[in-house]
MOPAC internal coordinates of N, CA, C and O (Angstrom, degrees):
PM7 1SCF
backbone

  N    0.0000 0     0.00 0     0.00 0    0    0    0
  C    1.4330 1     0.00 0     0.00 0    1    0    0
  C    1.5292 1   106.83 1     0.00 0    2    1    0
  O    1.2310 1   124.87 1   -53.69 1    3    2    1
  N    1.3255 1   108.26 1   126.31 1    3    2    1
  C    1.9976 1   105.34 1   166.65 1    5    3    2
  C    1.3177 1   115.89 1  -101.60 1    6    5    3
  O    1.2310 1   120.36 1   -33.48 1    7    6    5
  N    0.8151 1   116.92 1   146.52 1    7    6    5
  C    1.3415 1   115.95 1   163.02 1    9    7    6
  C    1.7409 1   101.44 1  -120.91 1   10    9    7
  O    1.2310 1   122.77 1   -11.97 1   11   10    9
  N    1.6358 1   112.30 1   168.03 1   11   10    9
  C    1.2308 1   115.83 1   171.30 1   13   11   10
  C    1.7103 1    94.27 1  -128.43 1   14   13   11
  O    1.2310 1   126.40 1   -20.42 1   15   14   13
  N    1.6589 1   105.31 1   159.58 1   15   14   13
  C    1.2744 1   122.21 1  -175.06 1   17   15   14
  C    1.1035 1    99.92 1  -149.10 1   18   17   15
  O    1.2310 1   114.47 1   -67.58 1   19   18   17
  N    1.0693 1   128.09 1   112.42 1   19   18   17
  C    1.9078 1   146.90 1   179.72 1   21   19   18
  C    1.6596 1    96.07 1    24.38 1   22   21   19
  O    1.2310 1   134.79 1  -110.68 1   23   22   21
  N    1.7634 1    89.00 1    69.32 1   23   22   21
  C    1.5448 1    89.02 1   176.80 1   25   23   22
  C    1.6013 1   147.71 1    82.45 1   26   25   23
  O    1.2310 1   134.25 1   153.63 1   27   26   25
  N    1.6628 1    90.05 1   -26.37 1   27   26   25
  C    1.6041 1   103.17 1   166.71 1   29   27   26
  C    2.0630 1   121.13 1   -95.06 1   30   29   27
  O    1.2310 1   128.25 1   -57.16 1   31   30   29
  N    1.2512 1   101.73 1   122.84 1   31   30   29
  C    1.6293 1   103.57 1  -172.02 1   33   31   30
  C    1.7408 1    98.93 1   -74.07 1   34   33   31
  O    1.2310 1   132.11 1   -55.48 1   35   34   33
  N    1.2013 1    94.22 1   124.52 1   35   34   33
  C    1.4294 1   109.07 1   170.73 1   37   35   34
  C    1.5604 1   114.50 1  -109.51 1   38   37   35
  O    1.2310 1   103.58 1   -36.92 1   39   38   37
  N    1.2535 1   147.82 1   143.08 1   39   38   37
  C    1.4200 1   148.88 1  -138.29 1   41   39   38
  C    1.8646 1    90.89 1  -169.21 1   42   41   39
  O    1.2310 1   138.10 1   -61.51 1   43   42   41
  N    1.4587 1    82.53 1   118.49 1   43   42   41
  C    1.5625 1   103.20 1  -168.68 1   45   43   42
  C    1.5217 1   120.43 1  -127.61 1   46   45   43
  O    1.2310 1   133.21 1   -83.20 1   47   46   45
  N    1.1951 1    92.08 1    96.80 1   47   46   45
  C    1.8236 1    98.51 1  -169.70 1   49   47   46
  C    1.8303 1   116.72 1   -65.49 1   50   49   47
  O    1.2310 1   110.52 1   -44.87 1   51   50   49
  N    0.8025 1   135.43 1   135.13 1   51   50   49
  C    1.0249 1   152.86 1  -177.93 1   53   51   50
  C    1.5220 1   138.45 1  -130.65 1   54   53   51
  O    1.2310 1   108.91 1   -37.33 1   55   54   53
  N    1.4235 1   138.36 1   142.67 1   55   54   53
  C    1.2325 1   124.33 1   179.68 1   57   55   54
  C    1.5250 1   118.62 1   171.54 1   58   57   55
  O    1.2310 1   124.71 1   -29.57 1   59   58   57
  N    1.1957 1   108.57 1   150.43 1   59   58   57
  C    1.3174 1   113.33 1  -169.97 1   61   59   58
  C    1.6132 1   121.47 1   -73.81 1   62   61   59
  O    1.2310 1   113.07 1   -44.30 1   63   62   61
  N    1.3076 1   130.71 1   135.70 1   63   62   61
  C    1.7473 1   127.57 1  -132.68 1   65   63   62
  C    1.9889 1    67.16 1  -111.96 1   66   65   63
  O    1.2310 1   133.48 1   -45.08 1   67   66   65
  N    1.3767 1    91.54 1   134.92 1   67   66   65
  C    1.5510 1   103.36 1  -166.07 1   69   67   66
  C    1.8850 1    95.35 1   -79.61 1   70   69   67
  O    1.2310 1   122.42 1   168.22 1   71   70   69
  N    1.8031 1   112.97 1   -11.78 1   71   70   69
  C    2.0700 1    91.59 1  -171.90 1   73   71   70
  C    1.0734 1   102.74 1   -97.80 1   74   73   71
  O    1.2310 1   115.60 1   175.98 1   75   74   73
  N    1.8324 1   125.95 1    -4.02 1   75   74   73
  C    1.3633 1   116.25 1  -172.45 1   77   75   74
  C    1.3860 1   110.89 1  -145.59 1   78   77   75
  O    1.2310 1   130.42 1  -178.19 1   79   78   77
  N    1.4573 1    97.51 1     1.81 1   79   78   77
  C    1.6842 1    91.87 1   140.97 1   81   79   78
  C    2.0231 1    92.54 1    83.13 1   82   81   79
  O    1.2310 1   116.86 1   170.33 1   83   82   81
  N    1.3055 1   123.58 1    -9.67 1   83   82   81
  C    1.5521 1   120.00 1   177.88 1   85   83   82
  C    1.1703 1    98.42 1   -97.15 1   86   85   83
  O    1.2310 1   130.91 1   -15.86 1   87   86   85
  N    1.8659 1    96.55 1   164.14 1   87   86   85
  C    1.4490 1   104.81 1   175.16 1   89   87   86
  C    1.3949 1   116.31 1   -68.66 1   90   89   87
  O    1.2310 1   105.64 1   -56.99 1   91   90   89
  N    1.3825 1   144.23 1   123.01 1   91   90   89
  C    1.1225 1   144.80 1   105.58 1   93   91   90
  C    1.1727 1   134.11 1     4.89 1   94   93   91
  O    1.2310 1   118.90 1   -70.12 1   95   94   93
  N    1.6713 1   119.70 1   109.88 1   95   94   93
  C    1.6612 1   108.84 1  -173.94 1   97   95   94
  C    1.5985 1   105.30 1   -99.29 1   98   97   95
  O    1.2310 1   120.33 1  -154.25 1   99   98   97
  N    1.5320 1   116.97 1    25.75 1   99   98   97
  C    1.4606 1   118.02 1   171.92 1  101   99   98
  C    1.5428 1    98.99 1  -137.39 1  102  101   99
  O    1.2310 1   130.28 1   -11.04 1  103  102  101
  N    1.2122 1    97.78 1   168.96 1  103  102  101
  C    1.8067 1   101.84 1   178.51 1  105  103  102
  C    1.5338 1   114.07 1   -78.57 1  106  105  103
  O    1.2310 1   121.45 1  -142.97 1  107  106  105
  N    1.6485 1   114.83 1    37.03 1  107  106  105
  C    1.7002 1   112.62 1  -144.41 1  109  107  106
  C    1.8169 1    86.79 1  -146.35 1  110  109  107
  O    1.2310 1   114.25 1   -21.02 1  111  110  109
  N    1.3848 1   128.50 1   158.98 1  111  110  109
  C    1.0293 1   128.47 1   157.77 1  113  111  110
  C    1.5716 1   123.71 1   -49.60 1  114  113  111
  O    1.2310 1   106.23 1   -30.56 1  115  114  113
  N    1.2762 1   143.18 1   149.44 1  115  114  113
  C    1.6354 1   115.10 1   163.82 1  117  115  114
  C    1.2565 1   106.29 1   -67.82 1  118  117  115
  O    1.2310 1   122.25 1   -17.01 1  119  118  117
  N    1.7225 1   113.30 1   162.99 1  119  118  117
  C    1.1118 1   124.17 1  -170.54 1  121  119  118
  C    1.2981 1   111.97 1   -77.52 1  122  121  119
  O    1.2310 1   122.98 1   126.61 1  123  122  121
  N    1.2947 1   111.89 1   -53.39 1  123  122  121
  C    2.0352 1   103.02 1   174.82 1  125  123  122
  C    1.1363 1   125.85 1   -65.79 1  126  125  123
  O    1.2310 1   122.74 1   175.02 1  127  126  125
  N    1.5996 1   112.35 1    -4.98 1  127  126  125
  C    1.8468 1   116.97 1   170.27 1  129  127  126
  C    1.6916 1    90.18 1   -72.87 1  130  129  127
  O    1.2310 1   114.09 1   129.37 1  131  130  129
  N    1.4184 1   128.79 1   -50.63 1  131  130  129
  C    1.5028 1   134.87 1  -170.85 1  133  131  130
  C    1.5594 1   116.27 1   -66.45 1  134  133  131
  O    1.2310 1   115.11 1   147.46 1  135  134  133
  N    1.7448 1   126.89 1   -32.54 1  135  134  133
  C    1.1036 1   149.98 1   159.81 1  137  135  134
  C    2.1761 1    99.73 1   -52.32 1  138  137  135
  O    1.2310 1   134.23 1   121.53 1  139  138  137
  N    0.9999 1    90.08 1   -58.47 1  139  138  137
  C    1.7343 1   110.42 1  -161.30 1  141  139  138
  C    1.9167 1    92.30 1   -58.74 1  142  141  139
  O    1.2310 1   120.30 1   127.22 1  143  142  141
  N    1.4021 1   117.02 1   -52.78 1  143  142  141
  C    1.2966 1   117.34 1  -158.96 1  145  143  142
  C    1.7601 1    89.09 1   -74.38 1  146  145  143
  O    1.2310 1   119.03 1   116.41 1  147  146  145
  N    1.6096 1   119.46 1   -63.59 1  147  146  145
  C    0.9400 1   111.00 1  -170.01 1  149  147  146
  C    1.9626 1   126.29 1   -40.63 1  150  149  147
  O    1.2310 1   123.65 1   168.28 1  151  150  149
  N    1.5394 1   110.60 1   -11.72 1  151  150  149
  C    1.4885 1   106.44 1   173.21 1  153  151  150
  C    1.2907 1   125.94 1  -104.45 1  154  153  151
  O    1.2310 1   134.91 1   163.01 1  155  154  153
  N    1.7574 1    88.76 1   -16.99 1  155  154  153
  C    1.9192 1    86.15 1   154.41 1  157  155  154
  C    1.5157 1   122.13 1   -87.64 1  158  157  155
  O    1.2310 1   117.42 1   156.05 1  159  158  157
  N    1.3044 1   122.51 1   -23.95 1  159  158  157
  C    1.8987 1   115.47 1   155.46 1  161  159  158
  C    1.3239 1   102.90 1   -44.32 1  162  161  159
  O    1.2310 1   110.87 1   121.40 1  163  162  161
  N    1.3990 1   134.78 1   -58.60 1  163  162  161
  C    1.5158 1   137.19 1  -145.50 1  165  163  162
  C    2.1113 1   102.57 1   -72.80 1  166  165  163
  O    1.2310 1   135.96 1   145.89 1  167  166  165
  N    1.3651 1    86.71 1   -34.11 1  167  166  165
  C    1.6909 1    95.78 1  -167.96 1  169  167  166
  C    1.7168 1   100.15 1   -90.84 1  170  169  167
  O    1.2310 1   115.95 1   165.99 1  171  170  169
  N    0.8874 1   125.29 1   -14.01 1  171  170  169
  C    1.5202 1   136.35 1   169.61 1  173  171  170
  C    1.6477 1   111.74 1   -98.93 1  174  173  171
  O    1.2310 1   112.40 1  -162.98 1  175  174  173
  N    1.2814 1   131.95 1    17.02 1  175  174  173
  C    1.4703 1   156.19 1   164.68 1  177  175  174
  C    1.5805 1    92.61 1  -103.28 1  178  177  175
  O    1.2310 1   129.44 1   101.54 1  179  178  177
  N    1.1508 1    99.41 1   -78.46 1  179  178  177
  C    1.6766 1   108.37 1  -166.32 1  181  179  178
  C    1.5965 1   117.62 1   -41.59 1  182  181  179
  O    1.2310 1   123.16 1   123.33 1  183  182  181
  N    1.3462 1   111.56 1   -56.67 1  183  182  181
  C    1.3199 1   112.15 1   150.73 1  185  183  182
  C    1.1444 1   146.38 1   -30.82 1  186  185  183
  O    1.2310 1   123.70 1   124.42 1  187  186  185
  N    1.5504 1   110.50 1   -55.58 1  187  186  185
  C    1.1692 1   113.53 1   153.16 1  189  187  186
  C    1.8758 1   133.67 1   -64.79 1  190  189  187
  O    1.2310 1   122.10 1   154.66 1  191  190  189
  N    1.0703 1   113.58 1   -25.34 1  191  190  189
  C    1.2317 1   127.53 1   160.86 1  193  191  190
  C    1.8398 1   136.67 1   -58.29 1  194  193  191
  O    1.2310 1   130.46 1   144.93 1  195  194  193
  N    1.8028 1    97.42 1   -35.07 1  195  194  193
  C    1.3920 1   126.67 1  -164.65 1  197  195  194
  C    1.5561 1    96.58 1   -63.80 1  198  197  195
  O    1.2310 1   124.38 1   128.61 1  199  198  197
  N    1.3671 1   109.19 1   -51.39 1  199  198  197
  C    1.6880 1    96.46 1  -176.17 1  201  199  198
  C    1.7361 1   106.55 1   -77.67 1  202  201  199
  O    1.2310 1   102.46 1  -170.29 1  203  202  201
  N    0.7000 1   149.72 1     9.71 1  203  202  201
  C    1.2525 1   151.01 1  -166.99 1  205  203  202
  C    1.7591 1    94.85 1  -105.21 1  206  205  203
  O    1.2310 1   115.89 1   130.07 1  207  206  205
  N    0.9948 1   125.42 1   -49.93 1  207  206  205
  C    1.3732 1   141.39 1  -134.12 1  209  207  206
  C    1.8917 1    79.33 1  -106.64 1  210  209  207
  O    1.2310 1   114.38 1   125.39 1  211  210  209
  N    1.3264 1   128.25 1   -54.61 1  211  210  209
  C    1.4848 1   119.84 1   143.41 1  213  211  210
  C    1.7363 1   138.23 1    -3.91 1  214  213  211
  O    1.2310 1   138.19 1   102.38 1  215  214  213
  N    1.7490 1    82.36 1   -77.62 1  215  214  213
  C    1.1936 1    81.52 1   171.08 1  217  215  214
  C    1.3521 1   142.07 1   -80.93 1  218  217  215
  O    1.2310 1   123.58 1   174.70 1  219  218  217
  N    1.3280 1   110.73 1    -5.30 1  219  218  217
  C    1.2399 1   133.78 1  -178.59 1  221  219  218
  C    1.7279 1   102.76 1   -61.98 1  222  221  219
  O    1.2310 1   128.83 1   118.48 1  223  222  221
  N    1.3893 1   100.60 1   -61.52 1  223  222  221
  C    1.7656 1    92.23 1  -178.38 1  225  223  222
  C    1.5659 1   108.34 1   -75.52 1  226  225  223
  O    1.2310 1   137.42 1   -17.18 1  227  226  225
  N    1.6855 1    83.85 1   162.82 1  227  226  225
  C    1.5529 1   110.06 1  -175.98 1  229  227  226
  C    1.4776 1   121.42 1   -67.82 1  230  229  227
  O    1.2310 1   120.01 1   -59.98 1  231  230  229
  N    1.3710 1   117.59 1   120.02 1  231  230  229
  C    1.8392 1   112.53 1  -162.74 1  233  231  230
  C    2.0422 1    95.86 1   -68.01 1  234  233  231
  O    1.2310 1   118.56 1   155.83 1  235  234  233
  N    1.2433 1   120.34 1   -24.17 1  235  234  233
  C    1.3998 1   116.09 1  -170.82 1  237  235  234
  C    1.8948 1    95.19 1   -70.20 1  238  237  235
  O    1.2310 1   124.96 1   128.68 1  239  238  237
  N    1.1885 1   108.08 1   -51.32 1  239  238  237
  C    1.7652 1   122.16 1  -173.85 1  241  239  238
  C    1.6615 1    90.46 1   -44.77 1  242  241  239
  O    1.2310 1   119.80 1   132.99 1  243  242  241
  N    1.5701 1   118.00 1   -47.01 1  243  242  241
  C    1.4278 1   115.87 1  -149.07 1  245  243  242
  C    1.7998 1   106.15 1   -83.75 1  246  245  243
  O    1.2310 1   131.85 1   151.96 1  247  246  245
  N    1.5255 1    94.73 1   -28.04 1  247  246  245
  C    1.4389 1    97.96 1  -178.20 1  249  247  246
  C    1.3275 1   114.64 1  -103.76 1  250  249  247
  O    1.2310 1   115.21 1  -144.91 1  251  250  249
  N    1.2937 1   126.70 1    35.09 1  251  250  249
  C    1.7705 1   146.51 1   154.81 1  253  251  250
  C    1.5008 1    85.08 1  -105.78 1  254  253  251
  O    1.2310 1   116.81 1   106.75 1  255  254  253
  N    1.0664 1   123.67 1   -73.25 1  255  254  253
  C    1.7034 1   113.10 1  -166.95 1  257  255  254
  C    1.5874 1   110.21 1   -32.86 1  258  257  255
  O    1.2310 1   117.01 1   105.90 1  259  258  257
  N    1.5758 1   123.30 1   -74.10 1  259  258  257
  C    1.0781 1   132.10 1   168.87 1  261  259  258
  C    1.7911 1   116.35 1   -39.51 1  262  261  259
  O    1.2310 1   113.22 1   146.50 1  263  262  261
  N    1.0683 1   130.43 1   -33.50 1  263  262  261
  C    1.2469 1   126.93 1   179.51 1  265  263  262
  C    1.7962 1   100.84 1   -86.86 1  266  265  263
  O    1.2310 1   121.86 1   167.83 1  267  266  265
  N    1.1353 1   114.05 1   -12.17 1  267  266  265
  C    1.7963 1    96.32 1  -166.21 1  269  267  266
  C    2.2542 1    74.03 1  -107.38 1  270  269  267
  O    1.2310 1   102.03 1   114.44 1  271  270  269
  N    0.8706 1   150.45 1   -65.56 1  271  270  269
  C    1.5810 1   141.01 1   171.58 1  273  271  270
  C    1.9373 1   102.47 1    -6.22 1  274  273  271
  O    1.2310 1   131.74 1   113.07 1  275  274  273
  N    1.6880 1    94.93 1   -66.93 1  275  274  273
  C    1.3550 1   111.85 1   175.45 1  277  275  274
  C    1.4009 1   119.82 1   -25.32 1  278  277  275
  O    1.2310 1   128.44 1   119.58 1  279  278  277
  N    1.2446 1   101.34 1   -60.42 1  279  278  277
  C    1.4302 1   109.86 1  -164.51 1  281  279  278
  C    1.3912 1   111.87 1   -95.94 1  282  281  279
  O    1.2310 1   124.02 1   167.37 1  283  282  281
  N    1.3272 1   109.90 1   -12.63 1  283  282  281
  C    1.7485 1    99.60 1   175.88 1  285  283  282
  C    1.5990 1    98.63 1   -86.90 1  286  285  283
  O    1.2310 1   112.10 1   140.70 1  287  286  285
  N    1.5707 1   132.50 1   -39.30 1  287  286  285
  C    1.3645 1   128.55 1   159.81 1  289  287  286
  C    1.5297 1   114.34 1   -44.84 1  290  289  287
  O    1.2310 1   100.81 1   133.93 1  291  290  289
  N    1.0540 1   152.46 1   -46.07 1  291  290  289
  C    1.8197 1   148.53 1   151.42 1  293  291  290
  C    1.0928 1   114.39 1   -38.60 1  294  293  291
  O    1.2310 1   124.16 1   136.74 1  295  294  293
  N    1.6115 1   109.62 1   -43.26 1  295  294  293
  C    1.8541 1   114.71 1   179.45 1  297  295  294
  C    1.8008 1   106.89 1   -67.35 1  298  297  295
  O    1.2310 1   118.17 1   145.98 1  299  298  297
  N    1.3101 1   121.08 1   -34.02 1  299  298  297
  C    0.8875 1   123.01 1  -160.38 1  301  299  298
  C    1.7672 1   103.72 1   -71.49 1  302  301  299
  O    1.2310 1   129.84 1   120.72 1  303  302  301
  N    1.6895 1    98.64 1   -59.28 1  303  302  301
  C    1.1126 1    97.57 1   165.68 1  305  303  302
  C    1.4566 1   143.84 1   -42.19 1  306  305  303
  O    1.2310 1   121.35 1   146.96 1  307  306  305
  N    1.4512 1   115.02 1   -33.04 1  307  306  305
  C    1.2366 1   136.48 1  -151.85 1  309  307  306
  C    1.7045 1    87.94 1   -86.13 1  310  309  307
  O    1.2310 1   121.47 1   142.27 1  311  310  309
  N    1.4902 1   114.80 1   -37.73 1  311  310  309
  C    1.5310 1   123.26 1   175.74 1  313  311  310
  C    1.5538 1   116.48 1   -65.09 1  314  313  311
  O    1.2310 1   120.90 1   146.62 1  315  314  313
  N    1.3884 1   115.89 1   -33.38 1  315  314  313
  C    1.2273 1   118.40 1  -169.88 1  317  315  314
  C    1.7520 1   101.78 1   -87.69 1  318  317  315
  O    1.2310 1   108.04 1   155.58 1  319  318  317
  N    0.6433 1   139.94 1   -24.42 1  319  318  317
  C    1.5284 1   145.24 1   168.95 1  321  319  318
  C    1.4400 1   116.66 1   -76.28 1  322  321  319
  O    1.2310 1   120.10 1   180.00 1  323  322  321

């Protein structure tokens, strides 16, 4: 699109931002539509990753962790009373 302004041609890029579908006042996606997608790829990685990353550790490693949490939460209590 041009426009003119007391004579000077001005040339104005424009375009439709392909994640939300509005016009765009650059020839580029907007940036927080590009911000926005990039943290749902990242959180849709993670997800997919989470059970993997699960199974990887040792359920004996996991259930000493949980039993020593356990018991310092009872200790705690047992102090506050």
């Amino acid at each position: 699109m041009k426009l003119l302004n007391r004579g000077i041609s001005y040339e104005i890029q424009m375009k439709i931002c392909s994640i939300c579908h509005k016009i765009s006042g650059t020839d580029d996606d907007h940036l927080d539509c590009k911000e926005k997608r990039r943290v749902e790829l990242e959180d849709e990685e993670l997800k997919q990753k989470l059970p993997e990353k699960l199974e990887m550790s040792n359920d004996s490693d996991l259930a000493k962790e949980v039993k020593a949490i356990l018991d310092h939460m009872t200790r705690e209590k047992k102090t506050d009373d």
